[in-house]
C-alpha positions as YAML, in Angstrom:
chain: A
units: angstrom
residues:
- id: 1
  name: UNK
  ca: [-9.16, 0.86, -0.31]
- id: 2
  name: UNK
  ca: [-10.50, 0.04, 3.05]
- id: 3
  name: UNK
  ca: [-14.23, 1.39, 4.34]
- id: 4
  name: UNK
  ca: [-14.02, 2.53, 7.74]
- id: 5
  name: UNK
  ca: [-16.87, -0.10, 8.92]
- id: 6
  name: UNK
  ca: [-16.18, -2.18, 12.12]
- id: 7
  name: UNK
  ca: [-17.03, -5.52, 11.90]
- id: 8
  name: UNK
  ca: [-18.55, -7.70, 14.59]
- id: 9
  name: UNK
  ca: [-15.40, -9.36, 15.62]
- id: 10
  name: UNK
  ca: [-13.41, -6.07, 16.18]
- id: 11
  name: UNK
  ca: [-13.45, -3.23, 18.74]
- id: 12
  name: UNK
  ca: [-12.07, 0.43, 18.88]
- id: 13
  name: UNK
  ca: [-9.75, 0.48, 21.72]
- id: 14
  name: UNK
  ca: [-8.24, 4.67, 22.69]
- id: 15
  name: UNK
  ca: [-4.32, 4.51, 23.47]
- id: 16
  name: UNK
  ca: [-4.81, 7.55, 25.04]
- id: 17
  name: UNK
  ca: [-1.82, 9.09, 23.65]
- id: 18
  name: UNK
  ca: [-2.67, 12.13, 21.54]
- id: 19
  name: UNK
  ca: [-5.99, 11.46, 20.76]
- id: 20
  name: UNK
  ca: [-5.35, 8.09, 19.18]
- id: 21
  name: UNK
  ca: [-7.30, 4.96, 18.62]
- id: 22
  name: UNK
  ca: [-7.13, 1.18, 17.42]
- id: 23
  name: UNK
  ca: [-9.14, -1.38, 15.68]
- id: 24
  name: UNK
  ca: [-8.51, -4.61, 17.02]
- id: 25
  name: UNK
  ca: [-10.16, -8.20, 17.03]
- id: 26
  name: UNK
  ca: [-12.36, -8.51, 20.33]
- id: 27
  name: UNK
  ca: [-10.57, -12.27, 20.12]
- id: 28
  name: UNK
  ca: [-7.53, -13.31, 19.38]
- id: 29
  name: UNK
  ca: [-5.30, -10.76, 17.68]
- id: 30
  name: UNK
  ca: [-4.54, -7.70, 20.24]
- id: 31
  name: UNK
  ca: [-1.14, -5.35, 20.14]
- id: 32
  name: UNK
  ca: [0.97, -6.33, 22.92]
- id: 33
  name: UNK
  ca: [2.86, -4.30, 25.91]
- id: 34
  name: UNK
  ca: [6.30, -5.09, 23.13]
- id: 35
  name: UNK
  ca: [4.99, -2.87, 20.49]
- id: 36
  name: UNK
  ca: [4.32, -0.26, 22.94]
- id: 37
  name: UNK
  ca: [8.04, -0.75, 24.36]
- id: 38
  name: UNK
  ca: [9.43, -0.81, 20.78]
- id: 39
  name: UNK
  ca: [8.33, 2.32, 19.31]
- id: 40
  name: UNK
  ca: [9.57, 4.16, 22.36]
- id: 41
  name: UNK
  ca: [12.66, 2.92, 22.32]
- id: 42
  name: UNK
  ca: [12.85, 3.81, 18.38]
- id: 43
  name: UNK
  ca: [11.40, 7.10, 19.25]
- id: 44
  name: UNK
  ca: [15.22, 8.83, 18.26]
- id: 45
  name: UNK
  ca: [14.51, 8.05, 14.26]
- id: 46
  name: UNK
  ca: [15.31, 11.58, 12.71]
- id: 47
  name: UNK
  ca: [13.06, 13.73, 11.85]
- id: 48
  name: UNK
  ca: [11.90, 13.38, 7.50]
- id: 49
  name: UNK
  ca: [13.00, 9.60, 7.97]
- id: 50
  name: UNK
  ca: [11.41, 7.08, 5.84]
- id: 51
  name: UNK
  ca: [10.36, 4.20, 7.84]
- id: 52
  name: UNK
  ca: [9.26, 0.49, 6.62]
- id: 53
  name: UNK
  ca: [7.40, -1.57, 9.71]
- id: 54
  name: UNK
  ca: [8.01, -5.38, 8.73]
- id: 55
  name: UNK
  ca: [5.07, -7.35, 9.97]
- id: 56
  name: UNK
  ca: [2.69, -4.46, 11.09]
- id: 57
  name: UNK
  ca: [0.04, -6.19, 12.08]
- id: 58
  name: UNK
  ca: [-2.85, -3.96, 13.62]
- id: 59
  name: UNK
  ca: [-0.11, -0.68, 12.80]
- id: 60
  name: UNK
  ca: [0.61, -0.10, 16.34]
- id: 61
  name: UNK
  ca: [4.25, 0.08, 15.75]
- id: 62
  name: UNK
  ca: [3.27, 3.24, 12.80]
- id: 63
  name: UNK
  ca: [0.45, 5.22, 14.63]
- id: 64
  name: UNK
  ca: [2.25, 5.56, 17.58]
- id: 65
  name: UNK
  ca: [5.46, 6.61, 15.94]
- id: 66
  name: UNK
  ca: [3.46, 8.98, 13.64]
- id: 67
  name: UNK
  ca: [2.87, 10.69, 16.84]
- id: 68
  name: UNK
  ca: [6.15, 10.17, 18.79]
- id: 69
  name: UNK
  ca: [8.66, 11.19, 16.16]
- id: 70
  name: UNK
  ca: [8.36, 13.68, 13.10]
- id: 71
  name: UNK
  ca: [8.97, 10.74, 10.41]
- id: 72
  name: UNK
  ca: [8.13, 11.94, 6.87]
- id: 73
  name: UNK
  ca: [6.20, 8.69, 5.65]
- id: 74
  name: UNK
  ca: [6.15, 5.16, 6.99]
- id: 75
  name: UNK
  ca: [4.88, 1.61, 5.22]
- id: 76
  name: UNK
  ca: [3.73, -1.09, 7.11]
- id: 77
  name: UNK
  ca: [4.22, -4.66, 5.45]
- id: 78
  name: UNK
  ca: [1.54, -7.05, 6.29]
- id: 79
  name: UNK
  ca: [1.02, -10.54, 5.04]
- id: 80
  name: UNK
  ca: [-2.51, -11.81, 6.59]
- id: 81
  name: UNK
  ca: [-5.33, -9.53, 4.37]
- id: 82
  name: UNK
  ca: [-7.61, -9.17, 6.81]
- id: 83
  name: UNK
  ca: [-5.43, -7.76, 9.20]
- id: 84
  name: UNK
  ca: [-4.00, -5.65, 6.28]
- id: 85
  name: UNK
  ca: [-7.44, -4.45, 5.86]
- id: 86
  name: UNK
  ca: [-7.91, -3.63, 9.48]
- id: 87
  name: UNK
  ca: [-4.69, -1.82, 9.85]
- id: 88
  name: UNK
  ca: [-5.84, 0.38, 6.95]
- id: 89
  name: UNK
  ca: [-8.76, 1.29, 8.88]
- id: 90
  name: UNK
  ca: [-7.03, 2.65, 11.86]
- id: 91
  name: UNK
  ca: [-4.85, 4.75, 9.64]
- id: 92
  name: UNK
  ca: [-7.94, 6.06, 8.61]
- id: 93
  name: UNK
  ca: [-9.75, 6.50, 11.82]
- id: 94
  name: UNK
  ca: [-6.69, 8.74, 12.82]
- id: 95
  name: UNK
  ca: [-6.53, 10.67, 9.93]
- id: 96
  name: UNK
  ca: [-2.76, 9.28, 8.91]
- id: 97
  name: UNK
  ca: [-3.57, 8.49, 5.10]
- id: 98
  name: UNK
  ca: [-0.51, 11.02, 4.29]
- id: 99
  name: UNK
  ca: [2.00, 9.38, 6.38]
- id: 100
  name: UNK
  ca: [1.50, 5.86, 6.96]
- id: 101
  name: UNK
  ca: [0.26, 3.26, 4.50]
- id: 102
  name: UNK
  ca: [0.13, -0.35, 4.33]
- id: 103
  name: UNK
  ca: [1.28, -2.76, 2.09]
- id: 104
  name: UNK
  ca: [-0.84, -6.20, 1.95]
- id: 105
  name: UNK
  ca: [2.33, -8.59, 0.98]
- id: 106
  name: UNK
  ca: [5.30, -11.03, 2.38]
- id: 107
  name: UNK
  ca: [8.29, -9.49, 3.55]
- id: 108
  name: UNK
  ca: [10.13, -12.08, 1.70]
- id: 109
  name: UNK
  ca: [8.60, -10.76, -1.33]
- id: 110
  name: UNK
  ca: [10.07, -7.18, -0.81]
- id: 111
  name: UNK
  ca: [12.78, -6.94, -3.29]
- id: 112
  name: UNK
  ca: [9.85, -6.80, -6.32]
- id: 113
  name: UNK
  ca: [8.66, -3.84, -4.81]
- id: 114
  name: UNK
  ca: [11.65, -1.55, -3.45]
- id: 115
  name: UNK
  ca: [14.85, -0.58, -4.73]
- id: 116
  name: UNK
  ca: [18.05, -1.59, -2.29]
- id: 117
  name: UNK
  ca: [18.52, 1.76, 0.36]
- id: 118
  name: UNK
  ca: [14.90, 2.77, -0.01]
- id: 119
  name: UNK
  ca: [14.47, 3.41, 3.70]
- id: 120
  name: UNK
  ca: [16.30, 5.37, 6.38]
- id: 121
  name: UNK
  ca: [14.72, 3.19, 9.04]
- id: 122
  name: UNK
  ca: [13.23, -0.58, 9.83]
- id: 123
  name: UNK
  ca: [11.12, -1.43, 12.74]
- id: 124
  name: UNK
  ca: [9.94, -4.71, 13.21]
- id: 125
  name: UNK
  ca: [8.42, -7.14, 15.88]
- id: 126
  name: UNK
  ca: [8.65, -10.39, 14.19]
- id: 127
  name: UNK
  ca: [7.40, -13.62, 15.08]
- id: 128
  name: UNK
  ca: [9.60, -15.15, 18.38]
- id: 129
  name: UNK
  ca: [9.27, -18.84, 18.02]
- id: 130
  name: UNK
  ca: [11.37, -21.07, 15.56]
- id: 131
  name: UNK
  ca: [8.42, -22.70, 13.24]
- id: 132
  name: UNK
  ca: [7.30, -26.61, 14.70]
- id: 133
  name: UNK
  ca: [8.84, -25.07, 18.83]
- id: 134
  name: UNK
  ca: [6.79, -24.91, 21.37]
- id: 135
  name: UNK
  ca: [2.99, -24.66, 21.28]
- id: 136
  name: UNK
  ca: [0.91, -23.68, 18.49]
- id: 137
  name: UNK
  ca: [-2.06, -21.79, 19.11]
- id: 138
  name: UNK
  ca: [-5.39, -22.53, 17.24]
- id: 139
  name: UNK
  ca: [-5.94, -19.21, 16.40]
- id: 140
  name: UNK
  ca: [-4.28, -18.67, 13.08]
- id: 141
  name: UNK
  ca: [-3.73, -14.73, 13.75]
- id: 142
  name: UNK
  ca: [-1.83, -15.38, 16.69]
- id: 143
  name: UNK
  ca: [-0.21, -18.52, 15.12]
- id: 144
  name: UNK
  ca: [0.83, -16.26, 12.44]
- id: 145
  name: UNK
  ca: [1.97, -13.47, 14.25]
- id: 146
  name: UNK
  ca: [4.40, -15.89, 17.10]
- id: 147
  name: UNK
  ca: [5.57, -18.48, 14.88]
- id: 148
  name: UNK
  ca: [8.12, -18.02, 12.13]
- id: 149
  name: UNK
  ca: [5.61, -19.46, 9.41]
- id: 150
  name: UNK
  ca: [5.17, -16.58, 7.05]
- id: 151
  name: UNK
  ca: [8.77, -15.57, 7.23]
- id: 152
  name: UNK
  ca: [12.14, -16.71, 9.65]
- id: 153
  name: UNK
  ca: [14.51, -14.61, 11.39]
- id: 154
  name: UNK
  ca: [16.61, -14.39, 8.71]
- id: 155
  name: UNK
  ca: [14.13, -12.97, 5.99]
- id: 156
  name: UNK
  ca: [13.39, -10.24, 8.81]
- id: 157
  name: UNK
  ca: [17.30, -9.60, 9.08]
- id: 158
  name: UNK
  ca: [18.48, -10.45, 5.18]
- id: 159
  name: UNK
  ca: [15.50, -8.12, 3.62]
- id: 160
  name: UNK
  ca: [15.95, -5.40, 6.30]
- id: 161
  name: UNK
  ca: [19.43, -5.01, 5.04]
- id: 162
  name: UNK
  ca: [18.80, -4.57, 1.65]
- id: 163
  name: UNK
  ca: [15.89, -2.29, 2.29]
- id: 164
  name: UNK
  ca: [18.21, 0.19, 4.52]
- id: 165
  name: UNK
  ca: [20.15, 3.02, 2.96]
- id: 166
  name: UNK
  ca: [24.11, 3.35, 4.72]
- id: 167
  name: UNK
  ca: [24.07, 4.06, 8.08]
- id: 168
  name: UNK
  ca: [20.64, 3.27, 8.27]
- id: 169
  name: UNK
  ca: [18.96, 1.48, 11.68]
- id: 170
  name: UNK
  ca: [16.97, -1.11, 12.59]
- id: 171
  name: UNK
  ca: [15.11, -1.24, 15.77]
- id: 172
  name: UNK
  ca: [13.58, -5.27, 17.09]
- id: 173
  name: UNK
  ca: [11.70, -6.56, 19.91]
- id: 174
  name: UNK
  ca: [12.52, -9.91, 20.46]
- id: 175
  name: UNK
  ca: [13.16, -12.42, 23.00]
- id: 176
  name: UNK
  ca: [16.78, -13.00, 24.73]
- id: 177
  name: UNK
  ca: [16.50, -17.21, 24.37]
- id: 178
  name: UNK
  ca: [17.27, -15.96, 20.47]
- id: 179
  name: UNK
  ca: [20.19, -13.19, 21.06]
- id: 180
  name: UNK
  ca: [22.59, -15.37, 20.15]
- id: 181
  name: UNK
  ca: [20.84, -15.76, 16.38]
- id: 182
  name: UNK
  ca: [20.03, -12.22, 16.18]
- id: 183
  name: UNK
  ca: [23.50, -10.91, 16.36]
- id: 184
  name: UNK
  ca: [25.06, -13.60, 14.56]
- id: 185
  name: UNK
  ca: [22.24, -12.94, 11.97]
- id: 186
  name: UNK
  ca: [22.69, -8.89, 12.09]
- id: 187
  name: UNK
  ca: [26.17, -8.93, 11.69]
- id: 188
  name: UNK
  ca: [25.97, -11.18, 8.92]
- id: 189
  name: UNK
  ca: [24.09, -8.67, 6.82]
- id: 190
  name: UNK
  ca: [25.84, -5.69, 7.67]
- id: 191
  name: UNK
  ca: [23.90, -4.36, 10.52]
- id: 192
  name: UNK
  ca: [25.68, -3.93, 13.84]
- id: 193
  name: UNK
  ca: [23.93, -3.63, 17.16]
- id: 194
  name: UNK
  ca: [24.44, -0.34, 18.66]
- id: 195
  name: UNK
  ca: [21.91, -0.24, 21.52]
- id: 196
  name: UNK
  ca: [20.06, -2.45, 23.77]
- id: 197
  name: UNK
  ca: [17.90, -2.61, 26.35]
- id: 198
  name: UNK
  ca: [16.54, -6.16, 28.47]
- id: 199
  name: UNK
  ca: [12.74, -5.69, 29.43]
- id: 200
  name: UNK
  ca: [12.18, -7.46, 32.57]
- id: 201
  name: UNK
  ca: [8.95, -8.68, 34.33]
- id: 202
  name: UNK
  ca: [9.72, -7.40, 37.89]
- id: 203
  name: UNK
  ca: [13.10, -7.24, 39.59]
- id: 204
  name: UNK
  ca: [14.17, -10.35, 40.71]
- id: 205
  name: UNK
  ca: [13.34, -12.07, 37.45]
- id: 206
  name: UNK
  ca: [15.05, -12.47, 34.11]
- id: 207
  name: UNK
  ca: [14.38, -10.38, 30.97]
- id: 208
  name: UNK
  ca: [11.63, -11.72, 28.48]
- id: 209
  name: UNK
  ca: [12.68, -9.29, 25.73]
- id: 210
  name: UNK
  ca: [15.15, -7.24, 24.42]
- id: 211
  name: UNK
  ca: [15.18, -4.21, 22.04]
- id: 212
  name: UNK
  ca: [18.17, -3.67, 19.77]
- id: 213
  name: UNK
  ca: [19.08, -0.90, 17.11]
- id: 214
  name: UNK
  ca: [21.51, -1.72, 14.55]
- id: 215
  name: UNK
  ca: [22.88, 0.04, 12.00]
- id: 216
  name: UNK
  ca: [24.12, -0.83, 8.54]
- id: 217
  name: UNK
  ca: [27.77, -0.49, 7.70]
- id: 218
  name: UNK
  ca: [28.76, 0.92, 11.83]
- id: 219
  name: UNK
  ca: [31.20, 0.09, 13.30]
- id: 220
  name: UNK
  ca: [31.67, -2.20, 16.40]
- id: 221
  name: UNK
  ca: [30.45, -0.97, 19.43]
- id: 222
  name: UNK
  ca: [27.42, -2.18, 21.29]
- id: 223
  name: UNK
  ca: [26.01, 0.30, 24.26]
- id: 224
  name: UNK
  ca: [24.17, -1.78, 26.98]
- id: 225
  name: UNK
  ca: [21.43, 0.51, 28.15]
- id: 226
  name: UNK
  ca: [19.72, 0.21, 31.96]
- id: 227
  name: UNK
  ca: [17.31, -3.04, 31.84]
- id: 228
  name: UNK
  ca: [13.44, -1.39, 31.96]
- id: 229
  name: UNK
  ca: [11.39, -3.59, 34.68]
- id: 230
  name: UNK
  ca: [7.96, -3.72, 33.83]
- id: 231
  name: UNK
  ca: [6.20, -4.39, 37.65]
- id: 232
  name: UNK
  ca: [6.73, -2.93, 41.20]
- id: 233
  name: UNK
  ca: [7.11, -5.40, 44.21]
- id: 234
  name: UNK
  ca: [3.13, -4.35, 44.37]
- id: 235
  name: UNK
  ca: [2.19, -5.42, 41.62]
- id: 236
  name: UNK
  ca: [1.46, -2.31, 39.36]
- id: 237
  name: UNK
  ca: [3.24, -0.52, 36.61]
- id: 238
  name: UNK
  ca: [6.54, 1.24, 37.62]
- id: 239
  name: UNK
  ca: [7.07, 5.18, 36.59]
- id: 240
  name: UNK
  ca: [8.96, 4.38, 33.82]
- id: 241
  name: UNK
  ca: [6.29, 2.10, 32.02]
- id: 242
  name: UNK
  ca: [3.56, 4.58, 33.20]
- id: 243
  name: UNK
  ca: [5.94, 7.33, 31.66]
- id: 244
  name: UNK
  ca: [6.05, 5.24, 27.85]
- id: 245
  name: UNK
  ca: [1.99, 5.15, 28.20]
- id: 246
  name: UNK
  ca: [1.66, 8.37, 28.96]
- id: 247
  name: UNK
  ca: [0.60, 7.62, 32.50]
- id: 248
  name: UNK
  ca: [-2.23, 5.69, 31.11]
- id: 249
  name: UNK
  ca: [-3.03, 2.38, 33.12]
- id: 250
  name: UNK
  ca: [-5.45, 0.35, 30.50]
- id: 251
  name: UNK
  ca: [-3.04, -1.93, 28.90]
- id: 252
  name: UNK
  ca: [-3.37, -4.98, 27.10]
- id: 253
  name: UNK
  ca: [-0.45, -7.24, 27.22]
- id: 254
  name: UNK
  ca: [-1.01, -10.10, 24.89]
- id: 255
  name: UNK
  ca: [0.91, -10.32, 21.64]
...
């Protein structure tokens, strides 16, 4: 079990949402403006659900949807051990130990652990880039965390499948250069896209993500929801992005 000790490479960073706070590295590995995005667009899971966050990473995705829905108990999967270890930490600095947990393991390696239909819910922000595309960063956590290296679409999509019960959902950030793959990919395992939303820098520019829910064994029929723009033509956040953050203006957008 993790102490809650900070080490000299992290810092406690306040969401200012509720009270809560995050350990993250002062370098390197830092929750990003998608995670914030993702758990309020998956901030409709039912109340009592049991929710699995593949690829948790610091736990963003899980302490802020310990406060923004009334989810009975959610696991976050996490492959790196330090990180693991860190995430634990912040679950303890916010008191969560009865709701949220981590577990320190692949997602590939799932089935060993959980029966098929164990959850009512997935979230996941999985790594965006194909493995060997586009630049590599030195910095293993963020190498980790952007490249498919640790585990590929597919894994995300194929183990999310079997971990949902029927009717289940699935809620991703990802990026629309892969849209094509990720439906192809959902509906190939049984998960249908019901909702999405394109993220968009400013106005006048294209989307650089998307958020879909899916859910296992729907039926066909895909709801295109108003794109959420990011910017103003000054510069700063619009009201709906101050709205998601609670009207709070410190945010860190790196992955």
């Amino acid at each position: 079990m993790a102490s809650l000790s900070l080490k000299e490479d992290e810092r406690i960073d306040d969401l200012e949402f509720k009270g809560l706070k995050i350990i993250q590295k002062k370098e390197g590995f830092c929750f990003g403006i998608d995670s914030v995005l993702l758990s309020d667009f998956a901030k409709d899971i039912r109340d009592n659900s049991n929710v699995i966050d593949l690829g948790t990473g610091t736990g963003i995705l899980g302490i802020l949807l310990c406060a923004k829905t009334k989810l009975k108990k959610i696991v976050g999967v996490e492959v790196q051990d330090d990180i693991a270890d860190m995430a634990e930490r912040s679950i303890m600095l916010n008191k969560l130990e009865d709701k949220f947990n981590i577990v320190n393991n692949n997602i590939i390696n799932l089935k060993d652990s959980y029966n098929s239909g164990s959850f009512d819910v997935v979230i996941t922000n999985p790594p965006y880039k194909k493995y060997n595309t586009g630049l590599t960063n030195i910095n293993k956590y963020k190498l980790i965390s952007r490249h498919e290296i640790e585990g590929k679409l597919e894994d995300f999509i194929r183990i999310s499948s079997y971990l949902l019960k029927d009717k289940g959902s699935i809620y991703m950030v990802h990026r629309p250069d892969r849209l094509v793959d990720i439906i192809s990919l959902l509906r190939q395992y049984k998960l249908e896209p019901k909702n999405m939303k394109f993220v968009q820098p400013k106005i006048n520019s294209s989307a650089n993500m998307v958020l879909i829910k899916a859910v296992k064994n729907a039926k066909p029929f895909l709801r295109i929801e108003k794109n959420l723009i990011i910017y103003n033509e000054s510069g700063k956040y619009t009201d709906e992005i101050l709205k998601i953050y609670n009207k709070n203006k410190k945010i860190n957008n790196k992955k």
